[in-house]
PyMOL Python script that loads the backbone (N, CA, C, O; Angstrom):
from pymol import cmd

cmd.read_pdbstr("""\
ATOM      1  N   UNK A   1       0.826  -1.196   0.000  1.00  0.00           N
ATOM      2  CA  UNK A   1       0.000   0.000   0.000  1.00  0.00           C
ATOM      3  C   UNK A   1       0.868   1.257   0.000  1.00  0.00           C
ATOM      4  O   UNK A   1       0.584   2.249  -0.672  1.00  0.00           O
ATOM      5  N   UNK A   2       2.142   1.147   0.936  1.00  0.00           N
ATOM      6  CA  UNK A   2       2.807   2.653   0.376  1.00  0.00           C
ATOM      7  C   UNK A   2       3.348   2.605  -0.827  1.00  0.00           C
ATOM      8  O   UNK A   2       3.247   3.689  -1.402  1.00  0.00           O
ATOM      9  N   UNK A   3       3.891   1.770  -1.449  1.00  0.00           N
ATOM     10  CA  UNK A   3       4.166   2.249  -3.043  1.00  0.00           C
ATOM     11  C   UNK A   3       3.023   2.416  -3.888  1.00  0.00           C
ATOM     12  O   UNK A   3       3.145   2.320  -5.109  1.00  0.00           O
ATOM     13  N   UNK A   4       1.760   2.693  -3.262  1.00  0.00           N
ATOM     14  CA  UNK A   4       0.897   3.116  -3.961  1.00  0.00           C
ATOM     15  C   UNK A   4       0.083   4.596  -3.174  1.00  0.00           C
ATOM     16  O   UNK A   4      -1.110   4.808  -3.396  1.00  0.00           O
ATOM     17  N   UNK A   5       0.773   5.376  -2.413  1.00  0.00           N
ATOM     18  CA  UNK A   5       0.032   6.186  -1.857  1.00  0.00           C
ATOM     19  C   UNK A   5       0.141   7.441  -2.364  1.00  0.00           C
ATOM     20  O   UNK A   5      -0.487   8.383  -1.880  1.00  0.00           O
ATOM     21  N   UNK A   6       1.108   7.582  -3.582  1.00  0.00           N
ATOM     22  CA  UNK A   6       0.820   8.421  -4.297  1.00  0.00           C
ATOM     23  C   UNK A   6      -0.009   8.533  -5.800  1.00  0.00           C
ATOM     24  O   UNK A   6      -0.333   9.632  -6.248  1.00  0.00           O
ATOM     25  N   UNK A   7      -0.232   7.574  -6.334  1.00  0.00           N
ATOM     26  CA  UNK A   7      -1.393   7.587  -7.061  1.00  0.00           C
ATOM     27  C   UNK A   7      -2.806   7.500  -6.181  1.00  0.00           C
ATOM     28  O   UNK A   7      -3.853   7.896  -6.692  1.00  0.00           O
ATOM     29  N   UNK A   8      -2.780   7.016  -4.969  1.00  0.00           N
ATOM     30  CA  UNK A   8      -4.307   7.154  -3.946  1.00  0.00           C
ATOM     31  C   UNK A   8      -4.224   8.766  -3.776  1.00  0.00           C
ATOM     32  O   UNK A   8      -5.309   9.277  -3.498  1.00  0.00           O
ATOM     33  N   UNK A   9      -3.310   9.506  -3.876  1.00  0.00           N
ATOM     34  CA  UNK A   9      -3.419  10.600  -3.410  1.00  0.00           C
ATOM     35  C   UNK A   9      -3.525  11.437  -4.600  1.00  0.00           C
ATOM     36  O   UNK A   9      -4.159  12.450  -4.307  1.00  0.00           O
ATOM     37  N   UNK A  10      -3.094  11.427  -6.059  1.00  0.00           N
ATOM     38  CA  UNK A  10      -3.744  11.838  -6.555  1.00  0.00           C
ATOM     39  C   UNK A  10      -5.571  11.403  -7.053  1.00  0.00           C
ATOM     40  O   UNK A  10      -6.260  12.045  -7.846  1.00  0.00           O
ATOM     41  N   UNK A  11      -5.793  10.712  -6.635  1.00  0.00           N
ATOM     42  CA  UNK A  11      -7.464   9.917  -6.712  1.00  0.00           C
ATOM     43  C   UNK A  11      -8.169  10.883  -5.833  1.00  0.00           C
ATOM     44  O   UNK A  11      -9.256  11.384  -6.121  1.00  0.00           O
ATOM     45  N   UNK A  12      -7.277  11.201  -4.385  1.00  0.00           N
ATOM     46  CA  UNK A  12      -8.002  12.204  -3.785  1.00  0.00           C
ATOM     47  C   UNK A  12      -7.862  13.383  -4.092  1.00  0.00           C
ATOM     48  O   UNK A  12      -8.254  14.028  -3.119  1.00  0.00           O
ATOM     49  N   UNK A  13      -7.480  14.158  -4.997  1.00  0.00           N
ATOM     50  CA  UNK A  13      -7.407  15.543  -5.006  1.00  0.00           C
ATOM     51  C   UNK A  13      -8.194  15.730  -6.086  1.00  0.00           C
ATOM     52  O   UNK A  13      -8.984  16.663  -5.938  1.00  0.00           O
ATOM     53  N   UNK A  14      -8.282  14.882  -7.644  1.00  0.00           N
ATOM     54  CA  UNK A  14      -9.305  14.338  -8.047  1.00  0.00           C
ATOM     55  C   UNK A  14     -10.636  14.348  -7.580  1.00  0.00           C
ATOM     56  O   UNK A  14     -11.256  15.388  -7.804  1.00  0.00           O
ATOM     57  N   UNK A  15     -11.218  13.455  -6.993  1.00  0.00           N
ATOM     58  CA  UNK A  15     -12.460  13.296  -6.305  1.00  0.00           C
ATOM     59  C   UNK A  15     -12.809  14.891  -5.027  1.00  0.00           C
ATOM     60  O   UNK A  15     -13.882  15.435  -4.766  1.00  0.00           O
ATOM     61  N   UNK A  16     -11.661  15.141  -4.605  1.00  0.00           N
ATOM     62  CA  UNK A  16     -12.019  16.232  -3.785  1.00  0.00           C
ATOM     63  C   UNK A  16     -12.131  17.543  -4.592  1.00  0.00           C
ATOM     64  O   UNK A  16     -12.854  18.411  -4.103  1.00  0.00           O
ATOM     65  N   UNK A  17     -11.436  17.836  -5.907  1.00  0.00           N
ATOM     66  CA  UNK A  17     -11.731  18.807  -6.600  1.00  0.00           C
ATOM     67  C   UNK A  17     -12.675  18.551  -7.253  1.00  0.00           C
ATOM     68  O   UNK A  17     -13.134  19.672  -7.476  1.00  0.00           O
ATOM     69  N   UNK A  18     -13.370  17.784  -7.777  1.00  0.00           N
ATOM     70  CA  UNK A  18     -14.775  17.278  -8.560  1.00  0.00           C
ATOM     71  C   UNK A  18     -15.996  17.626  -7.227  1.00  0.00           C
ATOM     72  O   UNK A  18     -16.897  18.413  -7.518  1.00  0.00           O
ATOM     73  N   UNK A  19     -15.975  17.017  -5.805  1.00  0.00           N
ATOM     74  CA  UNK A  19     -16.704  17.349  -5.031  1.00  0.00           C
ATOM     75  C   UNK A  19     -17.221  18.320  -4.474  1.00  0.00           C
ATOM     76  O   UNK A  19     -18.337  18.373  -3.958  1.00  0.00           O
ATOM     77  N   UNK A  20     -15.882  19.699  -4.609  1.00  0.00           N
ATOM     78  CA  UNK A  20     -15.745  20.999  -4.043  1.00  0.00           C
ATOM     79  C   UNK A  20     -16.511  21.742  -5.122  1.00  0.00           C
ATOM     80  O   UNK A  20     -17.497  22.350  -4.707  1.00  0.00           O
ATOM     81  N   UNK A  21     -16.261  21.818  -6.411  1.00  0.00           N
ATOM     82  CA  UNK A  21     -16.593  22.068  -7.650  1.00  0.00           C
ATOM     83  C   UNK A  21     -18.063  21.958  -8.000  1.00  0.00           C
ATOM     84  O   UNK A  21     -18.682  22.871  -8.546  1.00  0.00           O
ATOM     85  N   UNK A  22     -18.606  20.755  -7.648  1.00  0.00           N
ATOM     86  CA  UNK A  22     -19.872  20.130  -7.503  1.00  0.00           C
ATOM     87  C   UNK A  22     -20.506  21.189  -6.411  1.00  0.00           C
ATOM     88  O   UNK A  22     -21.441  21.943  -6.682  1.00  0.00           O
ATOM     89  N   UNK A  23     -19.980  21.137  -5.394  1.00  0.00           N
ATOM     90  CA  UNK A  23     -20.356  21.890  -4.118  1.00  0.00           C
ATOM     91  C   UNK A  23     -20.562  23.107  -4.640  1.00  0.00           C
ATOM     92  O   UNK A  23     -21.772  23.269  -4.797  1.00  0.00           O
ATOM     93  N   UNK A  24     -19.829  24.199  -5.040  1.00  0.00           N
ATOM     94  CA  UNK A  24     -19.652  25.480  -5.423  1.00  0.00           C
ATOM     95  C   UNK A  24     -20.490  26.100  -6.709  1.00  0.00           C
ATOM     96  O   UNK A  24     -21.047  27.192  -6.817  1.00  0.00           O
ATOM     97  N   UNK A  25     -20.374  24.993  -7.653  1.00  0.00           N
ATOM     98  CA  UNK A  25     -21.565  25.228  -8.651  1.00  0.00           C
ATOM     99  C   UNK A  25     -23.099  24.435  -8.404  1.00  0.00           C
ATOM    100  O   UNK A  25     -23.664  23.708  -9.221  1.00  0.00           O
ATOM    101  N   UNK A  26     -23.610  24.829  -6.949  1.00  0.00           N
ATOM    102  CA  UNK A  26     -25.063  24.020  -6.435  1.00  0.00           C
ATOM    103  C   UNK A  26     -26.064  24.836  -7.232  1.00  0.00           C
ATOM    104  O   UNK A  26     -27.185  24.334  -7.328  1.00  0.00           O
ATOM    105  N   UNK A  27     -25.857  25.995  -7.817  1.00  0.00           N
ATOM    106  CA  UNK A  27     -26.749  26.834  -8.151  1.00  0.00           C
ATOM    107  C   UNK A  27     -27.123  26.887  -9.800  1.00  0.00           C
ATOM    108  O   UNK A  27     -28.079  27.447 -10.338  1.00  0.00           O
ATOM    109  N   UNK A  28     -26.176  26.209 -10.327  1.00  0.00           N
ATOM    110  CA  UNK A  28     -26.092  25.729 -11.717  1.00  0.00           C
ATOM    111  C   UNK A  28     -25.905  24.448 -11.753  1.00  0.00           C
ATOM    112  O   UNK A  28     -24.803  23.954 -11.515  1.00  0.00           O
ATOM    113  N   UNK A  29     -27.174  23.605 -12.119  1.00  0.00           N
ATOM    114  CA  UNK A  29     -26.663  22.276 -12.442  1.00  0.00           C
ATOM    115  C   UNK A  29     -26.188  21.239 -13.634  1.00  0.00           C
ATOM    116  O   UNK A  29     -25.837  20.059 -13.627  1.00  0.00           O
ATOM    117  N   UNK A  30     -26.374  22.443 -14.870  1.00  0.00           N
ATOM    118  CA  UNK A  30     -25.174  22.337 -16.241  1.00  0.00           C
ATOM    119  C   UNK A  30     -24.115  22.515 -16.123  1.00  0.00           C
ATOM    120  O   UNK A  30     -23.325  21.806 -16.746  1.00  0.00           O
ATOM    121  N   UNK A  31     -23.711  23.421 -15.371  1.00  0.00           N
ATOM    122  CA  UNK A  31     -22.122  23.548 -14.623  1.00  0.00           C
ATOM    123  C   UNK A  31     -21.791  21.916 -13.464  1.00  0.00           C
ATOM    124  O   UNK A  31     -20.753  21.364 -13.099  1.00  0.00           O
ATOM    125  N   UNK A  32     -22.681  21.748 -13.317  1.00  0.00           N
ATOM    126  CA  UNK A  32     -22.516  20.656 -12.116  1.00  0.00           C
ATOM    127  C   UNK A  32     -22.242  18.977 -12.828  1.00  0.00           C
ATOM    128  O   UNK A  32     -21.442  18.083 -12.556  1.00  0.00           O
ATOM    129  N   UNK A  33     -23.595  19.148 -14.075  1.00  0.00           N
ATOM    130  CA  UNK A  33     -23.127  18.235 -14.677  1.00  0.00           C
ATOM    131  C   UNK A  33     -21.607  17.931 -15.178  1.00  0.00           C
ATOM    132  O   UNK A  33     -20.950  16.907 -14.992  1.00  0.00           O
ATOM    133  N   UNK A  34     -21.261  19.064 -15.835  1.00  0.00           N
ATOM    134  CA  UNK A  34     -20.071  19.083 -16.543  1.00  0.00           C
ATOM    135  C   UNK A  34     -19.180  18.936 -15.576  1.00  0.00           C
ATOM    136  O   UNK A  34     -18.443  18.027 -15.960  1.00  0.00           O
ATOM    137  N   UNK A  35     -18.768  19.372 -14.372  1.00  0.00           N
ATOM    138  CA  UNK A  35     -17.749  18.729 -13.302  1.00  0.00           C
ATOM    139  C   UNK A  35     -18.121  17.579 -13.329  1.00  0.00           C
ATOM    140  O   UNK A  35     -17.236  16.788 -13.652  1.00  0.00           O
ATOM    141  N   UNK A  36     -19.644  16.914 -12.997  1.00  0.00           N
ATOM    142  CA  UNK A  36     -19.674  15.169 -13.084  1.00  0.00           C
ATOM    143  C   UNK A  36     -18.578  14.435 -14.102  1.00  0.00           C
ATOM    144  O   UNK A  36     -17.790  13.587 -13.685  1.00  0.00           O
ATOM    145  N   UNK A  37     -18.625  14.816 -15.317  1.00  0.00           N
ATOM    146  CA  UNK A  37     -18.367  14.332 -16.320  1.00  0.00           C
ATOM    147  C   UNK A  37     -16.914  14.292 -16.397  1.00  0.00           C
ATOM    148  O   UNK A  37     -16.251  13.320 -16.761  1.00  0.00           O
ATOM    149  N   UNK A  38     -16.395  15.626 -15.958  1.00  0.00           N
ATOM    150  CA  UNK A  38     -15.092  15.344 -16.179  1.00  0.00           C
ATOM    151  C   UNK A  38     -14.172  14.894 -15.413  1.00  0.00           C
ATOM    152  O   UNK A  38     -13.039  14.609 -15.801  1.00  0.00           O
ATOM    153  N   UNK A  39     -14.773  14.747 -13.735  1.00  0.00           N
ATOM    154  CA  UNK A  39     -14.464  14.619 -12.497  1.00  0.00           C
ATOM    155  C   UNK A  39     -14.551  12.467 -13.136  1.00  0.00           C
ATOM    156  O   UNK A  39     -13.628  11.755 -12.741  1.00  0.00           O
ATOM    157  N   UNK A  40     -15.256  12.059 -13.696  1.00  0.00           N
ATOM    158  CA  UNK A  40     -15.524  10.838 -14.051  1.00  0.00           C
ATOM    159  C   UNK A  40     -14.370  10.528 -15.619  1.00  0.00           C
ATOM    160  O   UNK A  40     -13.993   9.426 -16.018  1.00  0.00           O
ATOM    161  N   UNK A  41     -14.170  11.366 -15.991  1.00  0.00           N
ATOM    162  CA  UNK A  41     -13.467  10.741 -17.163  1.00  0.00           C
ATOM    163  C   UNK A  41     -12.069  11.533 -16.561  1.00  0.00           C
ATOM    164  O   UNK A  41     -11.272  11.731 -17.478  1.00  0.00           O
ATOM    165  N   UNK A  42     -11.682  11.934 -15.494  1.00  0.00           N
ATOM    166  CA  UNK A  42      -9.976  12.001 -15.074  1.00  0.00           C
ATOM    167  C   UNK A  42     -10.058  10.781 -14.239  1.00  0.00           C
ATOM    168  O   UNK A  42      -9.068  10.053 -14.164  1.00  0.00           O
ATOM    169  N   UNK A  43     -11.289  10.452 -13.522  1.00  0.00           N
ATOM    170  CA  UNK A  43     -11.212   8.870 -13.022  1.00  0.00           C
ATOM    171  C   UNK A  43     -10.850   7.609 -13.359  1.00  0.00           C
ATOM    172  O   UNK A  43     -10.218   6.660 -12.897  1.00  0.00           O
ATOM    173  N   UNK A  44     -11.572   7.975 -14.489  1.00  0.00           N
ATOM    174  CA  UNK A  44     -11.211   6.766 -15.917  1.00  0.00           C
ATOM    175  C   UNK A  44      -9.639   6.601 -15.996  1.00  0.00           C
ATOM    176  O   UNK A  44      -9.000   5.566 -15.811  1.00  0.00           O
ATOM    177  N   UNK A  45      -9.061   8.135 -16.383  1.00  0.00           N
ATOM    178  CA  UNK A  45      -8.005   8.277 -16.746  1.00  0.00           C
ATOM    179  C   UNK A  45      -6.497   7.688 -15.534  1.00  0.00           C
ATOM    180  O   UNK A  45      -5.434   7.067 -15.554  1.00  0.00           O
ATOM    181  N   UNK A  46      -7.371   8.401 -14.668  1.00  0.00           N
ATOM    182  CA  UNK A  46      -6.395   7.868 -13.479  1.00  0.00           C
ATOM    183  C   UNK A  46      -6.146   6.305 -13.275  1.00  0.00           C
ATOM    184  O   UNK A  46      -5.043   5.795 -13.078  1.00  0.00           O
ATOM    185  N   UNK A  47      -7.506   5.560 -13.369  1.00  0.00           N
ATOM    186  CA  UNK A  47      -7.364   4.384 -13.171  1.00  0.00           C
ATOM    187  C   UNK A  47      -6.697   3.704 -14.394  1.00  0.00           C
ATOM    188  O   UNK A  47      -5.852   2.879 -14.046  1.00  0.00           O
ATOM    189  N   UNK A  48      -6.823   3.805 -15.470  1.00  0.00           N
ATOM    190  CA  UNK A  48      -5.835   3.135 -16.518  1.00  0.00           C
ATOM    191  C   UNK A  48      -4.176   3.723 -16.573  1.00  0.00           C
ATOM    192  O   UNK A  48      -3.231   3.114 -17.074  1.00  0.00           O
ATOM    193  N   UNK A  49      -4.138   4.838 -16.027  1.00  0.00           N
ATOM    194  CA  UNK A  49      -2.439   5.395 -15.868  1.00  0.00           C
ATOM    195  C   UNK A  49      -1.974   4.323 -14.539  1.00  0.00           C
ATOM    196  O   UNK A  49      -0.878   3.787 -14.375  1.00  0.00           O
ATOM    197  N   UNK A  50      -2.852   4.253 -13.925  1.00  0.00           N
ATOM    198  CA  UNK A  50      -2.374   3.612 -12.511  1.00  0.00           C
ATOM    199  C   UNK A  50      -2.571   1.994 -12.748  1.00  0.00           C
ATOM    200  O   UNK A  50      -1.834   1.287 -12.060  1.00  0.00           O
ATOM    201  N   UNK A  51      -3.315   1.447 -13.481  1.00  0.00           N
ATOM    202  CA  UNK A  51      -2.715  -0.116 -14.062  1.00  0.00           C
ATOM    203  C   UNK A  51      -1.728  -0.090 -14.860  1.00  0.00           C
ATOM    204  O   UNK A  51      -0.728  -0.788 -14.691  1.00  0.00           O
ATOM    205  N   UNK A  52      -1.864   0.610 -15.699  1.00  0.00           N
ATOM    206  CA  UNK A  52      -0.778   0.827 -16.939  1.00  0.00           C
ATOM    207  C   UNK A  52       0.530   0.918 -16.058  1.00  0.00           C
ATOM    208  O   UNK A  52       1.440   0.105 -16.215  1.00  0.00           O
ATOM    209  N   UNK A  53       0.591   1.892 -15.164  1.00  0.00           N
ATOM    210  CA  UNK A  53       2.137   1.580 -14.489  1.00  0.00           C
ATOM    211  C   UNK A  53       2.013   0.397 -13.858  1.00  0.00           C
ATOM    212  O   UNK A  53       2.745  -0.441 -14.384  1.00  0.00           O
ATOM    213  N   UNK A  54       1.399  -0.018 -12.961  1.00  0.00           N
ATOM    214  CA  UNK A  54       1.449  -1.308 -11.861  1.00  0.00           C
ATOM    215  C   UNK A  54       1.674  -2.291 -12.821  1.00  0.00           C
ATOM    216  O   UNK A  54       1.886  -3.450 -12.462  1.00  0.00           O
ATOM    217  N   UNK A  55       1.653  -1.922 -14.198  1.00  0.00           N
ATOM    218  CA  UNK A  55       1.884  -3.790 -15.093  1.00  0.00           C
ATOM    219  C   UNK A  55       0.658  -4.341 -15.119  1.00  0.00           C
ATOM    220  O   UNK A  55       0.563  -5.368 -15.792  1.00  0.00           O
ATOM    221  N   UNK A  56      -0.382  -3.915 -14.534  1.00  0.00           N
ATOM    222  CA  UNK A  56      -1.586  -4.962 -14.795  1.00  0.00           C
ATOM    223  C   UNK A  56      -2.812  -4.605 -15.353  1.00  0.00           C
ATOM    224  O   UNK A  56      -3.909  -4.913 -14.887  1.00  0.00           O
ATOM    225  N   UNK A  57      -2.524  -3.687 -16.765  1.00  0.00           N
ATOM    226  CA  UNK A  57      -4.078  -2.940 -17.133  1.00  0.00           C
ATOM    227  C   UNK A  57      -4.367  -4.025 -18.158  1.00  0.00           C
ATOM    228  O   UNK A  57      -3.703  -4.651 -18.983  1.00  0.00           O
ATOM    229  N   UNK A  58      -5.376  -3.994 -17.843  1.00  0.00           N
ATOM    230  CA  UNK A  58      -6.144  -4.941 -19.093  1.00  0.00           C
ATOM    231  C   UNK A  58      -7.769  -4.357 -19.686  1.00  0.00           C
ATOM    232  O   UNK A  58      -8.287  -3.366 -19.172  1.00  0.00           O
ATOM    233  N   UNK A  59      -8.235  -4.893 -20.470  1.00  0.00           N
ATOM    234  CA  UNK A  59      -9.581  -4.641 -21.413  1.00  0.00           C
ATOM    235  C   UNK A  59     -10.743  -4.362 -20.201  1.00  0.00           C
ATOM    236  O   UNK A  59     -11.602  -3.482 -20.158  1.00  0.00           O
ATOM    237  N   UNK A  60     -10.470  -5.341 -19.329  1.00  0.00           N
ATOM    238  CA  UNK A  60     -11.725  -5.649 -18.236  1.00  0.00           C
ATOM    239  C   UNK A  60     -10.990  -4.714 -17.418  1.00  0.00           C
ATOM    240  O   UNK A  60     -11.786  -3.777 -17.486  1.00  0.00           O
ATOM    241  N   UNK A  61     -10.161  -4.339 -16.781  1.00  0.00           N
ATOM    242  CA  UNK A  61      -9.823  -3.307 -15.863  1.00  0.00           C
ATOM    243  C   UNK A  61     -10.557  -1.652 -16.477  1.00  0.00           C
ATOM    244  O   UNK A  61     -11.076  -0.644 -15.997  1.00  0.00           O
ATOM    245  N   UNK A  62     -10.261  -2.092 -17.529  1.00  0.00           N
ATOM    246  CA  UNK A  62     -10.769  -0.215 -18.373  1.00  0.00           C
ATOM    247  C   UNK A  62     -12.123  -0.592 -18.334  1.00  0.00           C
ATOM    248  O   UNK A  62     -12.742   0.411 -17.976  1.00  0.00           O
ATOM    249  N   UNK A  63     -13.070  -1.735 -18.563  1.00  0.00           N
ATOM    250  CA  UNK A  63     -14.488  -1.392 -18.651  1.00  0.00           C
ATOM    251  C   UNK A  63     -14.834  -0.916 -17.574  1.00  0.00           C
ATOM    252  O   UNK A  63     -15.551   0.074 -17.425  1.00  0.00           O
ATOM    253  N   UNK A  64     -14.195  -1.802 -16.460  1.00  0.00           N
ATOM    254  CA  UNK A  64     -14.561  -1.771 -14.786  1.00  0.00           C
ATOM    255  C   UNK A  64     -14.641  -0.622 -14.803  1.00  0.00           C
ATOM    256  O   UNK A  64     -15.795  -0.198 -14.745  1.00  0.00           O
ATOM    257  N   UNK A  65     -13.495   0.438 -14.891  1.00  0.00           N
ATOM    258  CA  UNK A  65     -13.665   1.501 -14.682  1.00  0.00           C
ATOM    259  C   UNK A  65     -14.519   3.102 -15.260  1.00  0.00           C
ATOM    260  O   UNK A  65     -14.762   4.028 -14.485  1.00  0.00           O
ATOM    261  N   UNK A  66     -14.792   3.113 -16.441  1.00  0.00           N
ATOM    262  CA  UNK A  66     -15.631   3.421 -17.433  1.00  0.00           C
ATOM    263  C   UNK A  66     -17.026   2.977 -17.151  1.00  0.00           C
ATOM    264  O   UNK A  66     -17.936   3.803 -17.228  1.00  0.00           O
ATOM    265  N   UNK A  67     -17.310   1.515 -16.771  1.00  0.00           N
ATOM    266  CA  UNK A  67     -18.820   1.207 -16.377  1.00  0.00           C
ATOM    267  C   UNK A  67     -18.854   1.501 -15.137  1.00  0.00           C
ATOM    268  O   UNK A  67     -19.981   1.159 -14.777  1.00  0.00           O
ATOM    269  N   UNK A  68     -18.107   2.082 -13.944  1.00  0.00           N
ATOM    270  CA  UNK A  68     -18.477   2.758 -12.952  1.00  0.00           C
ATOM    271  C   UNK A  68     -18.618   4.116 -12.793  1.00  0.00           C
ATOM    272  O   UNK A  68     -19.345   4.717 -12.002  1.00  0.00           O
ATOM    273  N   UNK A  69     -17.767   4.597 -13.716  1.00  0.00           N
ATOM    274  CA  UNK A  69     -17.895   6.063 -14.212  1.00  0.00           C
ATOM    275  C   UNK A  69     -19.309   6.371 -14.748  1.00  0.00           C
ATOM    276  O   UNK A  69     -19.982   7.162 -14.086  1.00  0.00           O
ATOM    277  N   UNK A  70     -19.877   5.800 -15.951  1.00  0.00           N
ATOM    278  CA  UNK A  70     -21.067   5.827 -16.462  1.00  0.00           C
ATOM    279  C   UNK A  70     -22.308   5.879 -15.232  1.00  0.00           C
ATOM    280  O   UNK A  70     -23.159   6.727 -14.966  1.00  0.00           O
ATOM    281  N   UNK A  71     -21.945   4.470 -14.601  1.00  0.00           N
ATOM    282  CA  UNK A  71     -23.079   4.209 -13.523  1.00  0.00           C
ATOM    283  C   UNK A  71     -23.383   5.613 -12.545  1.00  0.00           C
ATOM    284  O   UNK A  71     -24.476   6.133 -12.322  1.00  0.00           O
ATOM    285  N   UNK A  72     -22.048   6.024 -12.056  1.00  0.00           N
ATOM    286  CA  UNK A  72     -22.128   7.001 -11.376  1.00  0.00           C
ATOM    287  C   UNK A  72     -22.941   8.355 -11.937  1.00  0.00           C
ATOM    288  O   UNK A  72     -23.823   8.994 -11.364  1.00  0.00           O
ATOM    289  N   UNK A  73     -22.270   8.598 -13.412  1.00  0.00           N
ATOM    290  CA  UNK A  73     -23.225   9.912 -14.209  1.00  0.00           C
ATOM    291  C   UNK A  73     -24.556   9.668 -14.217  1.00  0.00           C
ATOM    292  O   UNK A  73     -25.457  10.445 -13.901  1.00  0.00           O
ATOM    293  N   UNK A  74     -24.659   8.189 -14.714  1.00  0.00           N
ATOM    294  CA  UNK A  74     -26.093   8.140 -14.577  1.00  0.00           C
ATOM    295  C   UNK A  74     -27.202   8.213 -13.078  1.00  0.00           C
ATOM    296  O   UNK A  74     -28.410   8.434 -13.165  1.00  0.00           O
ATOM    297  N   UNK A  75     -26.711   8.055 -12.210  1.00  0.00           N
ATOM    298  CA  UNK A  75     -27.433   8.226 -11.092  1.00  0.00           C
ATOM    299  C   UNK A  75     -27.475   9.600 -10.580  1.00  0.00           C
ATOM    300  O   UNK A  75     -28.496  10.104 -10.110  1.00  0.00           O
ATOM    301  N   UNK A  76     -26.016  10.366 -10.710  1.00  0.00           N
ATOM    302  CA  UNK A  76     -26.395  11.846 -10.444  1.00  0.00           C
ATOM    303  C   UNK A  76     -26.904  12.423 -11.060  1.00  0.00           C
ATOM    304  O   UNK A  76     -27.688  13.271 -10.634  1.00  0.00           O
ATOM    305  N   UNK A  77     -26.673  12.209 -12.410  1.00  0.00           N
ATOM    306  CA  UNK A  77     -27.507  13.117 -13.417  1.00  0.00           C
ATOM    307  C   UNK A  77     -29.038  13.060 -13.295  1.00  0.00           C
ATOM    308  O   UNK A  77     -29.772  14.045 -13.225  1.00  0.00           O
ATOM    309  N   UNK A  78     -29.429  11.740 -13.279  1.00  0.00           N
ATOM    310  CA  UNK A  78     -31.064  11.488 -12.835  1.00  0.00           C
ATOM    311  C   UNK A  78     -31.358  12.167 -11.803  1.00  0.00           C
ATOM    312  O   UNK A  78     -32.502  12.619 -11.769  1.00  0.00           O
ATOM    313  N   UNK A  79     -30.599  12.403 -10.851  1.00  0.00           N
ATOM    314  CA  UNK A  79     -31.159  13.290  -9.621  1.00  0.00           C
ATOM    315  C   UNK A  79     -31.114  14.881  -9.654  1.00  0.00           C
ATOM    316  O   UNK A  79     -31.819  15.658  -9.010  1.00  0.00           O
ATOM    317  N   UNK A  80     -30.209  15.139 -10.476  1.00  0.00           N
ATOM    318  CA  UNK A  80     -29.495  16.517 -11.144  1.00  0.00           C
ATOM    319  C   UNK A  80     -30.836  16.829 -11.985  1.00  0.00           C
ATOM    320  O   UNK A  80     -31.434  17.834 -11.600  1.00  0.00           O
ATOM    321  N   UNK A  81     -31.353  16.195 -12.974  1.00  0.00           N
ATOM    322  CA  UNK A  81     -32.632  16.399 -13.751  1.00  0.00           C
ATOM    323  C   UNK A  81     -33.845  15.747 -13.752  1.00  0.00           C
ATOM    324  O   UNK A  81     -34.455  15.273 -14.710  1.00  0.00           O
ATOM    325  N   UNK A  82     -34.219  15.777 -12.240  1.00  0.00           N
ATOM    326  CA  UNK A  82     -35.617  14.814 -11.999  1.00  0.00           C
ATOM    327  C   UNK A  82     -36.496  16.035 -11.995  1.00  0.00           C
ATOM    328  O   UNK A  82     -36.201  17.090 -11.433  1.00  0.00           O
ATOM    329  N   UNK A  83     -37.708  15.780 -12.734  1.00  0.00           N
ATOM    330  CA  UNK A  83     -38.512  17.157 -12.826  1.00  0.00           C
ATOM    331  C   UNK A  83     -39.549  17.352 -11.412  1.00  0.00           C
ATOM    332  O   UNK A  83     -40.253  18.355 -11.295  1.00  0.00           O
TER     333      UNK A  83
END
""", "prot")
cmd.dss("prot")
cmd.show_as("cartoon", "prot")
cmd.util.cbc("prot")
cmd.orient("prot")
């Protein structure tokens, strides 16, 4: 786990700048979406840089991560635009 506490730590500054961002644009939720989105595709990104170094990225590691990304847009966004 410590030769990995600096890619966990960029995951958190990541997720904490997507959250703060989220937080700060409460009053616009097209602005809010769009932090979703991109706060989810540097996730993506992070997680395939961070197999890709560890030696172990594969096809199913990138869906994993991409189909949790998705899952996630899709549940905030539904709540983001429930009429």
């Amino acid at each position: 786990m410590k030769e990995y506490l600096n890619y966990y730590l960029i995951l958190l500054i990541i997720l904490s700048l997507g959250a703060l961002s989220f937080y700060f644009l409460r009053f616009n939720i097209y602005y809010q979406s769009l932090v979703l989105v991109l706060t989810s595709f540097f996730y993506v990104i992070w997680g395939i840089v961070h197999h890709w170094l560890s030696g172990d990225l594969h096809l199913k590691v990138v869906l994993e991560y991409v189909l949790i990304a998705i899952l996630a847009n899709l549940v905030i966004l539904s709540l983001l635009f429930r009429a």
